[in-house]
C-alpha positions in Angstrom: 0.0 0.0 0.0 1.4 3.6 -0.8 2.6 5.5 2.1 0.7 8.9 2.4 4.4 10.6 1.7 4.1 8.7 -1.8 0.2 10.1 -2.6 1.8 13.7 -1.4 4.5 13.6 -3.7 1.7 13.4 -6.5 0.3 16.9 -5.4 0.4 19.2 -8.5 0.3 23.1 -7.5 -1.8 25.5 -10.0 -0.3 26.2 -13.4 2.1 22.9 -12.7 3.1 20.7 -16.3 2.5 17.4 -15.4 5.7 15.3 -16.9 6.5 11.9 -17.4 7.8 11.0 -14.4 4.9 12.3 -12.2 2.4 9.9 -14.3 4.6 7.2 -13.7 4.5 7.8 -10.2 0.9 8.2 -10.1 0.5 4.9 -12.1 2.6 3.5 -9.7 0.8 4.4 -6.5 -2.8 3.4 -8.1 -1.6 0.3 -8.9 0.1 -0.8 -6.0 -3.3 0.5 -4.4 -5.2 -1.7 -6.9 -3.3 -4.5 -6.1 -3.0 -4.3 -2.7 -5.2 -7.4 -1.4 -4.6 -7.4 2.5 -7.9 -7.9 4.5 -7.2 -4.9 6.7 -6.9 -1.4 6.2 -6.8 1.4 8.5 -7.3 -1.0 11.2 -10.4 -2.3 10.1 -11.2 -5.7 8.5 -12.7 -4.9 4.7 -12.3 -8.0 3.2 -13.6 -12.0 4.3 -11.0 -13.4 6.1 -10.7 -17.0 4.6 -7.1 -18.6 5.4 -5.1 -20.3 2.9 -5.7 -23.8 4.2 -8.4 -25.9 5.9 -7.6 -26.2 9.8 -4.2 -24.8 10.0 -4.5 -21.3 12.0 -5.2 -20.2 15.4 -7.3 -16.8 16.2 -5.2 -16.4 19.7 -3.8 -18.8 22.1 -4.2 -20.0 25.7 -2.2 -17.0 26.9 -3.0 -14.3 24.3 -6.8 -14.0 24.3 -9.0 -12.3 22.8 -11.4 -10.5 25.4 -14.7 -10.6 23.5 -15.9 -11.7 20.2 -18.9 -10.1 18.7 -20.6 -11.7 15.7 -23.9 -12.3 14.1 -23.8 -16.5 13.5 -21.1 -19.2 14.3 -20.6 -21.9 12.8 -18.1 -24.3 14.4 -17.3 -28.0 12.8 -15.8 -29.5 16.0 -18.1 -27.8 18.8 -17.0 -25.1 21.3 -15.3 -26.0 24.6 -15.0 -23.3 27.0 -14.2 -22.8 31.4 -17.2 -21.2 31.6 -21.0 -21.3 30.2 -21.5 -20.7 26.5 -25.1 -19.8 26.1 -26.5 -20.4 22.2 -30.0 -19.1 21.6 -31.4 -21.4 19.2 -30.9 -24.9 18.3 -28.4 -25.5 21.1 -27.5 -24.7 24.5 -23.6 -25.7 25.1 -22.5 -25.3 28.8 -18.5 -26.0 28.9 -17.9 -29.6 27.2 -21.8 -30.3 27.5 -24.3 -30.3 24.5 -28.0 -30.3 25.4 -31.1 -30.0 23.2 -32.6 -26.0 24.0 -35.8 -26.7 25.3 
């Protein structure tokens, strides 16, 4: 991604002939902008995060945690395990390692 120094280099005052060399430069940074594929940006997640292969990263670990996860649904192959009550409103209710039926 272009540094913000790079996209102020490209600032033309009044009356200025633009040459050669600033097109190239301007090509430059809207290409690298085009290209640039990361998920984040500005801090903020803009893209799906899918990883490059099934079941091979972590989100955390047992000593760096995430404090709270906000979502709309979850959808987890293996189950969730958890210290401490996991409430799911809808199909399930999953309390630590036990699944029961919501009733």
């Amino acid at each position: 991604m272009p540094t913000l120094q790079d996209i102020q280099k490209l600032k033309l005052s009044g009356g200025q002939v633009i040459r050669d060399t600033w097109y190239e430069q301007l090509v430059n940074v809207l290409t690298e902008m085009y290209n640039d594929t990361k998920p984040l940006r500005n801090g903020y997640v803009v893209e799906d995060l899918i990883p490059e292969a099934d079941l091979q990263l972590n989100l955390g670990t047992e000593l760096k945690r995430y404090k709270e996860i906000h979502g709309g649904w979850g959808y987890f192959t293996y189950g969730i395990v958890g210290a401490s009550p996991i409430h799911i409103y809808g199909d399930l209710i999953v309390h630590g390692r036990i699944i029961q039926a919501y009733k």
